[in-house]
C-alpha positions as CSV (number, residue, x, y, z in Angstrom):
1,X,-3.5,48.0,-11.8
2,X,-4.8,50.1,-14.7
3,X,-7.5,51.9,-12.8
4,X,-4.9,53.4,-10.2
5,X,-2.3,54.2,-12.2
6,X,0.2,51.9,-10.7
7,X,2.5,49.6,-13.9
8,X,2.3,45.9,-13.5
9,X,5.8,45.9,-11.8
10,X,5.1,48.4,-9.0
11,X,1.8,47.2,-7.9
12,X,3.4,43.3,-8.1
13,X,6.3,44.8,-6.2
14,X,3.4,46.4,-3.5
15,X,1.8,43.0,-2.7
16,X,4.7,41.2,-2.8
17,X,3.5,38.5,-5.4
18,X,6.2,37.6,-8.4
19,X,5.7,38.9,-12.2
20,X,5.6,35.4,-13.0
21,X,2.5,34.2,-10.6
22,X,0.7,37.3,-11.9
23,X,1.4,36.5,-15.7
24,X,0.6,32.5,-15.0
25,X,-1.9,31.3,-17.3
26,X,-2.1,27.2,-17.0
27,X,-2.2,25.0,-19.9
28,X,-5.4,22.8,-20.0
29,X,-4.9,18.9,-19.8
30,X,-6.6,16.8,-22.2
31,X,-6.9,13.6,-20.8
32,X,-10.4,12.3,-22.6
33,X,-8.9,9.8,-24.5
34,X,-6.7,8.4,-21.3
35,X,-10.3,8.4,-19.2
36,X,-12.1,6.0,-21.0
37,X,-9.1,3.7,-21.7
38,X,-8.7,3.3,-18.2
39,X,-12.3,2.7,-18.3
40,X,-11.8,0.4,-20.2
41,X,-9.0,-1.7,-18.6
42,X,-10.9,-1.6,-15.8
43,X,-14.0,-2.6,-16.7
44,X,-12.3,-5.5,-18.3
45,X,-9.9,-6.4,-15.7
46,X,-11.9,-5.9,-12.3
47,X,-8.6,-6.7,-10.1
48,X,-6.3,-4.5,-11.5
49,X,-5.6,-1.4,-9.6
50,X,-4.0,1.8,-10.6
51,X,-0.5,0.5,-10.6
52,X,-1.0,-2.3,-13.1
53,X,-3.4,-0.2,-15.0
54,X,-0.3,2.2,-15.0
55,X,2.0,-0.4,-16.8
56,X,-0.7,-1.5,-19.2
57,X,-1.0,2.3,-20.5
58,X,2.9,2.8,-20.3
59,X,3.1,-0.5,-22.4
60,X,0.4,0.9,-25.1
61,X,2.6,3.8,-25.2
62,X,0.7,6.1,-23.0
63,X,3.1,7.7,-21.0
64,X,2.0,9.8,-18.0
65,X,3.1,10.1,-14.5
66,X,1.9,7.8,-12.0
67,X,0.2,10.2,-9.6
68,X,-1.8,11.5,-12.3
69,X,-2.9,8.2,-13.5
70,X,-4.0,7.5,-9.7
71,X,-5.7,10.8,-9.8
72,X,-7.3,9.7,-13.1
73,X,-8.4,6.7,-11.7
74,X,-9.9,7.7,-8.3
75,X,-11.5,11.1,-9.2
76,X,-13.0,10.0,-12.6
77,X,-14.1,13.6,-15.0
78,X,-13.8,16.7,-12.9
79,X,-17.6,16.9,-11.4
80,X,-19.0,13.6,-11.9
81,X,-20.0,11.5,-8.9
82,X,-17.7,8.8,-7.5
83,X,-20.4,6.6,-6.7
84,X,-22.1,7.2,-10.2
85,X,-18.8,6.6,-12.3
86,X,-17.7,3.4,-10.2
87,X,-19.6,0.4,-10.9
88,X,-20.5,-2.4,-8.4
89,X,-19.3,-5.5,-9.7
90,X,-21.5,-8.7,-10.2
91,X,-22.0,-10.3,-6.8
92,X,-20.2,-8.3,-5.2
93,X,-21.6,-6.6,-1.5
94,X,-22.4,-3.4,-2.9
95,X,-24.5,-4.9,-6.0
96,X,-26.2,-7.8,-3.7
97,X,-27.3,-4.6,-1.1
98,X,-27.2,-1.0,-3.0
């Protein structure tokens, strides 16, 4: 914008892109803590899924939406390996032949 001259407003108004995309910057989510409790919970309660591992954080008094809890619980740390993070459990098929 600077290098040609051009105000913030005009060239936004040129590309036809909002002020407000342009100025965006996001807020980063913090959600260590929340990973390894749901680590946790699951570890310890193999049959749960994210639903009940959901009301068990709501009921601790962890409250966070419900997608972002399943998003938590499928994708594990941004970058990490599914098949790392998830363990097999005892006897089960993927233990018995990994």
């Amino acid at each position: 914008m600077t290098e040609l001259g051009l105000s913030g407003r005009r060239s936004c108004r040129i590309v036809g892109l909002s002020r407000l995309v342009q100025q965006y910057r996001p807020t980063p989510k913090y959600d260590d803590a929340m990973v390894e409790r749901l680590k946790e919970l699951a570890s310890e309660n193999r049959h749960y899924g994210y639903l009940r591992l959901h009301a068990v954080l709501r009921r601790e008094g962890q409250v966070v939406n419900r997608e972002r809890t399943y998003r938590l619980y499928t994708d594990g740390p941004p970058g990490a390996d599914k098949e790392a993070t998830q363990a097999a459990a005892p006897g089960s098929v993927r233990a018995a032949g990994a």
